[in-house]
GUTOR-491758 format. One line per field, with one value per residue (C-alpha): residue in one letter; chain; z, y, x. Coordinates in steps of 0.5 Angstrom, whole numbers. Layout:
<recs>
type <- A,...
mol <- A,...
zz <- Z,...
yy <- Y,...
xx <- X,...
</recs>
This chain:
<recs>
type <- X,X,X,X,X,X,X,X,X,X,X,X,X,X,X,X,X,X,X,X,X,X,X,X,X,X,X,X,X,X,X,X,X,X,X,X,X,X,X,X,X,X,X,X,X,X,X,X,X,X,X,X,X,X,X,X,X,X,X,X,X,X,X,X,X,X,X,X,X,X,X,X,X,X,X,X,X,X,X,X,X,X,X,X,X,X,X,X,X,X,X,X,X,X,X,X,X,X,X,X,X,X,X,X,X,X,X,X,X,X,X,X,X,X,X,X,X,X,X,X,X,X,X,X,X,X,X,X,X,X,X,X,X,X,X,X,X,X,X,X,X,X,X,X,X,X,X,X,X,X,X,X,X,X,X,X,X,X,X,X,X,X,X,X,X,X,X,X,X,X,X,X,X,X,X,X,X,X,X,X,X,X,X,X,X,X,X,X,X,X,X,X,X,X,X,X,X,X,X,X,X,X,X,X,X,X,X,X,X,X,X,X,X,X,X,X,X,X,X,X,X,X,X,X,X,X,X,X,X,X,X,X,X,X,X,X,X,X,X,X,X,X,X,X,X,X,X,X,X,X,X,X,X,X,X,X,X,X,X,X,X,X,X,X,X,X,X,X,X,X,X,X,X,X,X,X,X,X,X,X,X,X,X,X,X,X,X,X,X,X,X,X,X,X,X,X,X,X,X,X,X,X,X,X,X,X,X,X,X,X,X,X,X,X,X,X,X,X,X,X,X,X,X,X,X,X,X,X,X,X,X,X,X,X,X,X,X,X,X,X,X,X,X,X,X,X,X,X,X,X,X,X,X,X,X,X,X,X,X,X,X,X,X,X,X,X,X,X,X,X,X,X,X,X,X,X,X,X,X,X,X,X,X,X,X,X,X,X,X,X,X,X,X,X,X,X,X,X,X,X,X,X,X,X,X,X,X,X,X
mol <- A,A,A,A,A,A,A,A,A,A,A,A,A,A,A,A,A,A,A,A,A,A,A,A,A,A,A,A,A,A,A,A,A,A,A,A,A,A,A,A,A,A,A,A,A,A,A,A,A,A,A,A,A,A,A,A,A,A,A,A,A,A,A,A,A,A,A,A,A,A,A,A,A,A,A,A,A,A,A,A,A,A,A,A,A,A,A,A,A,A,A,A,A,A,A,A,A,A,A,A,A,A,A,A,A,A,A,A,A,A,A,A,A,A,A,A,A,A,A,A,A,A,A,A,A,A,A,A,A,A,A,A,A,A,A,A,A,A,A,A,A,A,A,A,A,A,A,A,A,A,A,A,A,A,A,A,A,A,A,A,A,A,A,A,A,A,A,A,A,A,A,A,A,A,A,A,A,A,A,A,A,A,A,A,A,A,A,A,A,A,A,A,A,A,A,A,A,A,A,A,A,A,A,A,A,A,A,A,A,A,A,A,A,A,A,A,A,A,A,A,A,A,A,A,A,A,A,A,A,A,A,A,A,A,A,A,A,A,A,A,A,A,A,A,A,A,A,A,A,A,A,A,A,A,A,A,A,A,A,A,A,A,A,A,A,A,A,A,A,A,A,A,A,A,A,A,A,A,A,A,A,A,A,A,A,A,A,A,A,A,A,A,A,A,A,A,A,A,A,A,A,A,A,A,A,A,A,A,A,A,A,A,A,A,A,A,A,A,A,A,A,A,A,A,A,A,A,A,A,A,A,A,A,A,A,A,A,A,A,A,A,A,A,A,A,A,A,A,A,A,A,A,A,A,A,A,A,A,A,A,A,A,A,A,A,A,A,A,A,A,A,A,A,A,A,A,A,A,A,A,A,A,A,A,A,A,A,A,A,A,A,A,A,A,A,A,A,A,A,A,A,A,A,A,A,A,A,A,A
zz <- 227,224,224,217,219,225,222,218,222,227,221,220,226,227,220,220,225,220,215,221,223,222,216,209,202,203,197,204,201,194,199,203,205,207,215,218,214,208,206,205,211,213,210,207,202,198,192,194,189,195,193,194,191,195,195,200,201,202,203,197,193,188,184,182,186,192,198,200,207,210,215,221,224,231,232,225,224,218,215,213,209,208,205,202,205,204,207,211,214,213,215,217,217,220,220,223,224,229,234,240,246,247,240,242,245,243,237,237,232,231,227,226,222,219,220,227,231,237,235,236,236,240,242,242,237,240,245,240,236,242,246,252,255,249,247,240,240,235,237,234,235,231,230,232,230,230,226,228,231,231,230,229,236,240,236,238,231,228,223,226,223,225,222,226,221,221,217,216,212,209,210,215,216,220,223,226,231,233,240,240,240,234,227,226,220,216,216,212,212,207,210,206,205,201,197,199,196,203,210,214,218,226,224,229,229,231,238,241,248,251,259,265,272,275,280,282,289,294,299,303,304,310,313,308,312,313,307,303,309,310,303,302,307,303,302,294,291,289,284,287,286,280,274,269,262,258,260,254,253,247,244,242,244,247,244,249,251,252,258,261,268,270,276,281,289,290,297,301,300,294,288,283,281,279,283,281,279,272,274,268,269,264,263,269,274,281,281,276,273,270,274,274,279,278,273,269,268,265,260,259,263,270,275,274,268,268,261,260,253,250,244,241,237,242,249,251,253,248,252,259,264,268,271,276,281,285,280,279,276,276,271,263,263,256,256,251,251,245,245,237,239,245,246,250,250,251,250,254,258,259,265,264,270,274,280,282,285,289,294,290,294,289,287,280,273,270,262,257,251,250,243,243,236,238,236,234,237,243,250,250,252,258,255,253,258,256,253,260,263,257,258,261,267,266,267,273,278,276,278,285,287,286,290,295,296,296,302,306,313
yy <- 365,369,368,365,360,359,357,353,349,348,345,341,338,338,334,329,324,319,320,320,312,306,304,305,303,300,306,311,313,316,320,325,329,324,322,316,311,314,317,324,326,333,339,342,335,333,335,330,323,318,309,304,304,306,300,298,294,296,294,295,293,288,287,295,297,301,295,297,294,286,283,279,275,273,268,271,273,278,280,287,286,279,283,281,286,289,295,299,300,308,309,305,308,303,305,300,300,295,295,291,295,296,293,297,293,286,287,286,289,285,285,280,281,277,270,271,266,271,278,284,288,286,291,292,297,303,304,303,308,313,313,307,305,302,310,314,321,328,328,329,327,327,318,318,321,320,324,323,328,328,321,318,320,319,312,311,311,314,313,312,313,311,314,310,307,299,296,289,286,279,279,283,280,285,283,284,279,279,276,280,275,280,281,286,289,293,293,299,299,302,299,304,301,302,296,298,295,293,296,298,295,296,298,296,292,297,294,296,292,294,292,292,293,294,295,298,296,301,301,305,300,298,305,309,314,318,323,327,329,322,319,325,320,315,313,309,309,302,303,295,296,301,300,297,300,296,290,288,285,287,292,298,305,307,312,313,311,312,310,310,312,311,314,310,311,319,320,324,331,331,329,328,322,324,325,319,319,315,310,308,303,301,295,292,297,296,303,308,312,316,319,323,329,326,324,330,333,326,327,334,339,342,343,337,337,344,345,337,335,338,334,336,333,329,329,331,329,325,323,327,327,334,338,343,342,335,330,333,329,323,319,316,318,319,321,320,321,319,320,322,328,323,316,312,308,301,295,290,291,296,297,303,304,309,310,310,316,318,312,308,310,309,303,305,303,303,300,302,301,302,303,301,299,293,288,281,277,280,277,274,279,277,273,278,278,276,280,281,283,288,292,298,299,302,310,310,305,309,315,312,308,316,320,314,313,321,322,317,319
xx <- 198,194,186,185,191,188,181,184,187,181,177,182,182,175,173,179,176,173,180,185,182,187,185,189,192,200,201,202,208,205,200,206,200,195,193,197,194,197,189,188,182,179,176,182,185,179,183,188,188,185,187,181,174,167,162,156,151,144,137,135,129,132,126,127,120,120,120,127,127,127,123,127,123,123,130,131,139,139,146,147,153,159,165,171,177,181,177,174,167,167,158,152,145,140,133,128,120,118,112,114,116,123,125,131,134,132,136,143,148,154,161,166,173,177,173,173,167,166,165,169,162,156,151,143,141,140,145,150,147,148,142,140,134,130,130,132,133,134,142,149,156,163,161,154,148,140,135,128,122,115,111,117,119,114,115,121,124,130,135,141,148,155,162,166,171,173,178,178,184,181,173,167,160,155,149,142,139,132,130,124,118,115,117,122,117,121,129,133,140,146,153,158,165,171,175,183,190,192,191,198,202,199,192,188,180,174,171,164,162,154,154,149,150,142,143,149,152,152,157,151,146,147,146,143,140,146,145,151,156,157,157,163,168,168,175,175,183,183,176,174,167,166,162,167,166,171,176,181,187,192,194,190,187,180,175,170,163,156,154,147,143,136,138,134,137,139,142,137,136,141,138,145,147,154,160,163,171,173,179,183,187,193,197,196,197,194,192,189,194,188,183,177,174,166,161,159,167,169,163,166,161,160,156,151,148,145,143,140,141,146,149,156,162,166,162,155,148,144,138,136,132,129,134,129,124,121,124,131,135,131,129,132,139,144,151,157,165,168,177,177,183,186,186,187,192,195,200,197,190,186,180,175,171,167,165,156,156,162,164,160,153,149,145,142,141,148,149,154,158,165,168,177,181,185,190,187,185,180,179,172,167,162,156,151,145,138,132,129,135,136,129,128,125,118,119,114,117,123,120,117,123,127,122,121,129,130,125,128,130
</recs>
């Protein structure tokens, strides 16, 4: 193939992911050249007639002045947009200014299609923007991004975009609950969508689900002192005591995670906090028909994480800790893997799992978010826990309890 083909075809690739989602006009046939769902996607169709109309909803100043936000209060659940399909939900930016610690994740984003009770998003804010621990960071993905620096970092504050499409084919309601106990003082949101005929048969609902697991059980816990020779014996094939990232039911396709690690417990005189396999287990099956090789391959790097933060389109790291000296690999964790070029798919079930450190050695800070497209309805998710049960650990407890359990003899 030729150069210039060639490039043509990568950007192609590359540009397609929000165009190539399920979520499009029943007129497919009057657009041969358009993505699955009868839309034309990517770089190289831009001239290509597209059905629908674009619309949003936006914090916007209804008076005509400049006081484009909302205050939520404490208790306080503000709808971002109450959508009449069908359509699809093709960007969200939020922005926020709130002056309570680790408002972060004392603010959940939900989302709920076609008149659904239970929603098919639930997350804290930030984690489902890509970055955990109450964090923000100045990172980019294909789905995800945050722009910030400067004060605003030091802040913790930063606009927050998500390219995710999300179909719905009768209504959509997005909302933002503050459990804080102080006012989330400023709320800035656009959420853009695109009325659409009808959507395609098979079109599946987008799903986010933010878990936690601190800590981790440790298999090693009774005899911890043993160090890495003995950590590497451990048999694990049933994948029993993995940090589950997502267990659904239905028909559908995982597109990936972003999974978080305040890496509390290092074996000693090994600092890493990977070596954990991904285990996916599809359609019931007893054991894994996919499994990993450790941690950092399946978030596509290699010998730990050399580079630290390293953001790219599919995989990478949105928020990293040190990577040399006395506190290597200690610390506040981000990583991301999202399956746009190849997802996982499933007919009945689908159970997404990776081990804490091989074996399951570790007993850190484990919390994710998962993201799946899926048939209606999904299985109920488990009870989001409470604030308190949401909030980071300070950094320097985290600090002691990393040097404390590196230095055990």
């Amino acid at each position: 193939m030729p150069i210039s083909s060639r490039r043509r075809s990568f950007l192609s690739r590359l540009f397609a992911g929000a165009g190539a989602a399920a979520a499009a006009s029943a007129t497919a046939q009057a657009q041969p050249r358009g993505g699955p769902a009868g839309l034309p996607g990517g770089l190289d169709q831009l001239f290509l007639a597209r059905p629908g109309r674009r619309r949003r909803e936006s914090s916007w100043d209804r008076t005509g002045r400049n006081a484009d936000r909302y205050v939520v209060e404490p208790g306080q659940t503000h709808t971002l947009a109450e959508i009449q399909g069908p359509g699809c939900v093709r960007h969200i930016w939020i922005t926020i200014s709130d002056q309570e610690p680790h408002y972060l994740r004392r603010l959940v984003l939900r989302a709920y299609w076609d008149g659904e009770t239970s929603p098919s998003v639930e997350c804290p804010v930030g984690d489902f923007f890509g970055v955990g621990h109450a964090r923000v960071s100045n990172f980019w993905s294909m789905p995800l991004t945050m722009v910030t620096g400067g004060g605003a970092l030091r802040n913790q504050r930063a606009a927050m975009n998500c390219f995710f499409p999300m179909p719905f084919a009768r209504s959509a309601r997005i909302t933002i609950e503050n459990q804080g106990a102080q006012p989330a003082g400023a709320l800035y949101y656009y959420v853009d969508w695109e009325s659409l005929p009808a959507l395609p048969e098979g079109s599946l609902l987008f799903h986010a689900q933010w878990r936690r697991e601190n800590p981790t059980r440790s298999v090693l816990e009774q005899a911890r002192n043993t160090g890495f020779p003995r950590s590497n014996e451990i048999v694990n094939l049933d994948g029993k005591d993995n940090y589950t990232l997502l267990e659904a039911t239905g028909r559908g396709h995982y597109v990936g995670c972003v999974l978080s690690i305040d890496h509390l417990d290092p074996i000693p005189g090994f600092p890493w906090f990977g070596e954990g396999d991904d285990m996916i287990f599809i359609d019931g099956e007893p054991t894994p028909s996919l499994i990993g090789t450790g941690t950092e391959d399946y978030f596509c790097a290699a010998w730990g994480y050399p580079g630290g933060f390293n953001p790219m389109p599919y995989h990478g790291i949105s928020l990293a800790g040190p990577t040399e000296g006395p506190g290597a690999y200690s610390g506040k964790w981000s990583m991301y893997r999202f399956h746009i070029e190849d997802p996982v798919m499933f007919t009945k079930s689908i159970r997404v799992t990776i081990e804490h450190g091989h074996g399951n050695v570790h007993a850190s800070d484990f919390s994710s978010v998962a993201y799946w497209y899926q048939t209606a309805p999904h299985a109920p998710f488990p009870p989001l826990p409470p604030v308190e049960a949401r909030l980071p650990a300070p950094d320097d407890e985290s600090l002691r309890s990393y040097m404390r359990n590196l230095a055990r003899q």
